[in-house]
C-alpha positions in Angstrom: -8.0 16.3 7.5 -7.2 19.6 5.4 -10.3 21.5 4.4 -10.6 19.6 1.1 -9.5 15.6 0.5 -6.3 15.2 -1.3 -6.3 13.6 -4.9 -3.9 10.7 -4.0 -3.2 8.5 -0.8 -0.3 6.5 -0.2 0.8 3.1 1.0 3.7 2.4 2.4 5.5 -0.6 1.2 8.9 -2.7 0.4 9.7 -3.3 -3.4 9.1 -6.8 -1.8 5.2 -6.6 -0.6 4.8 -4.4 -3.9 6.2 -7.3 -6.1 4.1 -10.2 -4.5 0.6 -7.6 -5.0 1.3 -7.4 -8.6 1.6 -11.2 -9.0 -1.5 -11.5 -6.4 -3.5 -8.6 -7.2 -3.8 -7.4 -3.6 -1.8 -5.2 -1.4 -0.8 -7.5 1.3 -1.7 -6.4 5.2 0.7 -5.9 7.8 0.2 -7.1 11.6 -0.8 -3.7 12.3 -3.7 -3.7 9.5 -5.0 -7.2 10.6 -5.1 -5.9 14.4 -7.2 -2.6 13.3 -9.2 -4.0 10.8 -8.0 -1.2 8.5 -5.0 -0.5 5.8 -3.3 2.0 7.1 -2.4 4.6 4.5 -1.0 8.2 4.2 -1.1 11.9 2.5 1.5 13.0 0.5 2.0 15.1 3.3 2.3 12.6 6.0 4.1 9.5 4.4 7.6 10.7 4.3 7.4 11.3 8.5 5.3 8.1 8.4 8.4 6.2 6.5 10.9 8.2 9.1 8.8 6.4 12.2 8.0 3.3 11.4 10.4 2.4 7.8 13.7 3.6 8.9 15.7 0.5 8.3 14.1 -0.1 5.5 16.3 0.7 2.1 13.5 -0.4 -0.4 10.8 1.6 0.4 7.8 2.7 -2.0 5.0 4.8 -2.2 2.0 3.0 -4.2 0.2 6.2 -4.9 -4.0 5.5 -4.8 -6.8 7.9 -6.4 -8.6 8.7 -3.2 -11.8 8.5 -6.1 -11.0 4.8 -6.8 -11.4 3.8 -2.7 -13.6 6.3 -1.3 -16.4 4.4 -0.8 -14.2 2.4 2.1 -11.9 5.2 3.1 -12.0 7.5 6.4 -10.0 10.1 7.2 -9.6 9.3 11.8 -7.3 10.5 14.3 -4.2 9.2 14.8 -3.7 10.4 18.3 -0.2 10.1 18.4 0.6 12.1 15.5 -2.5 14.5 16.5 -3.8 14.6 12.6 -6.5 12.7 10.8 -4.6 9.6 8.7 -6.6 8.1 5.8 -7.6 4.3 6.9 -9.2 2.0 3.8 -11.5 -0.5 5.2 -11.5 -2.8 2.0 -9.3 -5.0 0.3 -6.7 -2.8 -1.7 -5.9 -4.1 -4.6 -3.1 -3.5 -7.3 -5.0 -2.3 -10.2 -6.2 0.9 -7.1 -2.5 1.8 -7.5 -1.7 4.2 -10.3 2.2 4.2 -9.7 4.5 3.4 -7.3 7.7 5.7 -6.1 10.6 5.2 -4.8 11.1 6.7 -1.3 15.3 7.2 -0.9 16.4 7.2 2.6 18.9 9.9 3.5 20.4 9.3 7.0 16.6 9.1 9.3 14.9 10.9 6.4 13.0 10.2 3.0 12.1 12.0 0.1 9.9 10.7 -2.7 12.3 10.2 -5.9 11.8 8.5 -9.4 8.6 6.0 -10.1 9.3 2.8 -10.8 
């Protein structure tokens, strides 16, 4: 992690999974989540190489954007040795209403970049 926490983390998500949390009021969990015991989450600065890696066919991608204040009782910045850089991980349920807006990631050949809120 940087020197200081960032204001927002991000979670990765299809217009699809971000439509059924509104009408649920929970961020639904991936495989991956339910094997770690964790939602795994991003910084601004990491979620546009995370979407690269692990989102690349995927043409209705979002960022739900998260005040690190409204989940930091649950949150840890760990290691992601792969990536060799500390990745926030929310040990809670995330919910909705912890989402302050939600943007649009456009794909670009293999890249993102964040464009207009939804």
């Amino acid at each position: 992690m940087s020197e200081q926490s960032p204001e927002f983390i991000y979670r990765l998500a299809s217009a699809a999974e971000w439509r059924r949390a509104r009408e649920n009021g929970a961020v639904p969990k991936r495989d991956i989540d339910l094997k770690d015991g964790y939602f795994h989450l991003s910084t601004q600065e990491q979620a546009l190489e995370t979407a690269r890696l692990h989102f690349a066919g995927v043409d209705d991608l979002v960022a739900l954007e998260i005040p690190v204040a409204v989940v930091s009782d649950k949150l840890k910045f760990e290691l992601a040795p792969k990536r060799g850089e500390a990745f926030p991980h929310y040990y809670g349920d995330l919910l909705a209403a912890h989402v302050v807006r939600a943007v649009r990631l456009k794909r670009e050949g293999g890249a993102f970049s964040f464009g207009d809120p939804l």
